[in-house]
C-alpha positions in Angstrom: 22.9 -141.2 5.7 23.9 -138.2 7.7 21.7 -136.9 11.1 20.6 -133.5 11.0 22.0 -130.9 13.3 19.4 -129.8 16.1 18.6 -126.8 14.5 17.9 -128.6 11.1 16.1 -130.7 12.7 13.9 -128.7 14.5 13.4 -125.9 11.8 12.3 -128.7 9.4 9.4 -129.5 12.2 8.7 -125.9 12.3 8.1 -126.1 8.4 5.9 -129.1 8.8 3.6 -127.5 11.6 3.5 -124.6 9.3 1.5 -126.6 6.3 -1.5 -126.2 9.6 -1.6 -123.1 9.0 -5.7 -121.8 8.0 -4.8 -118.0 7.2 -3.8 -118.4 3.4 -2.0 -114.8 3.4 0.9 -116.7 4.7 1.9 -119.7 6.5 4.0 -119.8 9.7 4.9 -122.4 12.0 6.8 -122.1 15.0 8.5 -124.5 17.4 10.0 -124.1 21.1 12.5 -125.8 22.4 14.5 -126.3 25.7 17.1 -128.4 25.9 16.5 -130.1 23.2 12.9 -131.2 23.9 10.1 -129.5 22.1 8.0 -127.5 24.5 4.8 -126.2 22.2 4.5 -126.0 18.8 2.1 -123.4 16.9 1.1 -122.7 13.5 -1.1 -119.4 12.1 -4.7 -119.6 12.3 -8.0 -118.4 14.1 -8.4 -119.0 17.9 -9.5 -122.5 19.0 -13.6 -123.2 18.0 -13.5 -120.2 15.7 -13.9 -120.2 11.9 -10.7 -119.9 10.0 -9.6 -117.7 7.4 -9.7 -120.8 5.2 -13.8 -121.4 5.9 -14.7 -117.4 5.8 -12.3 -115.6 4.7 -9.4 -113.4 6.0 -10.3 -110.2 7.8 -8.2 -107.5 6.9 -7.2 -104.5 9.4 -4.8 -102.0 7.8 -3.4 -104.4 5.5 -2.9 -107.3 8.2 -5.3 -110.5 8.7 -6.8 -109.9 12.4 -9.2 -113.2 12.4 -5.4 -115.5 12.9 -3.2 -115.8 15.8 1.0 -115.8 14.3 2.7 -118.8 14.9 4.7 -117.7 17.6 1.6 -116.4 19.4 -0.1 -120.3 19.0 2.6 -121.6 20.6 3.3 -119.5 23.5 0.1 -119.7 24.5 -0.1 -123.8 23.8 2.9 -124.1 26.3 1.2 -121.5 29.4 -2.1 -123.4 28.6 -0.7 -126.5 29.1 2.0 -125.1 32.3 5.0 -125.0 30.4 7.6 -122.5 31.1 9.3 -121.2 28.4 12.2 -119.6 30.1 15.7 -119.8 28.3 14.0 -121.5 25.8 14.6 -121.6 21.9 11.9 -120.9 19.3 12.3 -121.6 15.6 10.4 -120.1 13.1 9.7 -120.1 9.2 9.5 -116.2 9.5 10.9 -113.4 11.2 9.0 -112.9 14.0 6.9 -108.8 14.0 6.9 -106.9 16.6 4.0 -108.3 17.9 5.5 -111.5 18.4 8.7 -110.0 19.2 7.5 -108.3 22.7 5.5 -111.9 23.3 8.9 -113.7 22.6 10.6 -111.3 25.3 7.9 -111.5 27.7 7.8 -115.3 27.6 11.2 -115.5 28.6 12.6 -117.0 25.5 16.3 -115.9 24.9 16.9 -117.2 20.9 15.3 -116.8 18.1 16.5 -119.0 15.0 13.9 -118.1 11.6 14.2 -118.8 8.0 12.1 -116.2 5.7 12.0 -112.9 6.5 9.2 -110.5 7.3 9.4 -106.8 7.2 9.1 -105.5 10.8 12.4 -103.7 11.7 11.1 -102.9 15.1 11.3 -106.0 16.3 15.1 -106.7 15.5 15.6 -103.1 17.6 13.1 -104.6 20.5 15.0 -108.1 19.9 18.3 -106.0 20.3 17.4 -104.0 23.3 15.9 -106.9 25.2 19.5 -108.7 24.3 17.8 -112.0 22.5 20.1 -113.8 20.4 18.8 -113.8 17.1 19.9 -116.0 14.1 18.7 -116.8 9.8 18.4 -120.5 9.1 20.2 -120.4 5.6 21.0 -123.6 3.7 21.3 -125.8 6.7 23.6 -123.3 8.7 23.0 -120.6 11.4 24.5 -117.1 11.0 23.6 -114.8 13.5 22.3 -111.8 13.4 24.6 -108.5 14.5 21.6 -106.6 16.3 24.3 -103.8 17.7 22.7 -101.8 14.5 19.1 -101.9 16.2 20.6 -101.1 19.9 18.9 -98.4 21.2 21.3 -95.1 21.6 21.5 -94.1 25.0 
């Protein structure tokens, strides 16, 4: 029996905390790590106490579900409610992050971003490019990273 690689390992937790997920348009789940200790963990669904899409129904906004927090939103916001810096840190994801998530990811202090599925937001890859965040596609069991110098902003 062979061990999984870290990043196998913790993009099959991120595919486990994404079968939480309460917005049925699509599920996401997200997992930081530093060091090789998981920091937070998030998943999509409505804010803490409130009804979820899968009680009420999703609330749609220009084609987008506004009644559920992304993945990577839920677990940002896990780790500063709980004091945990997120600095350097690694977040994996089943998704590409949107641009949403993208400038939270930045802000947050996180410097890689390892998904699997895609999502199509190509202003995030230019804000991931300009903000100089490593990017990489979880394909098969391997990493390949991501050229962003496409998405770079000309200056």
């Amino acid at each position: 029996m062979s061990r999984p690689s870290w990043d196998e390992y913790f993009m099959e937790i991120a595919r486990l905390v994404a079968t939480r997920a309460t917005c049925p348009r699509r599920s996401v789940g997200a997992v930081i790590v530093l060091d090789k200790r998981i920091l937070a963990t998030g998943y999509n669904g409505a804010p803490t106490g409130l009804a979820h899409c899968t009680e009420v129904g999703c609330y749609i906004v220009a084609g987008h579900c506004v009644r559920a927090l992304h993945a990577e939103q839920n677990a940002i916001l896990q780790a500063a409610l709980n004091g945990v810096s997120t600095r350097g840190a690694t977040i994996y994801v089943t998704h590409q992050p949107c641009s949403h998530c993208a400038k939270m990811i930045i802000n947050a202090g996180i410097q890689r971003v390892v998904f699997e599925g895609d999502y199509p937001d190509e202003f995030a890859l230019e804000l991931f490019a300009e903000a100089g965040i490593q990017l990489a596609r979880y394909e098969n069991g391997r990493i390949i990273p991501i050229d962003l110098t496409p998405y770079k902003p000309k200056r």
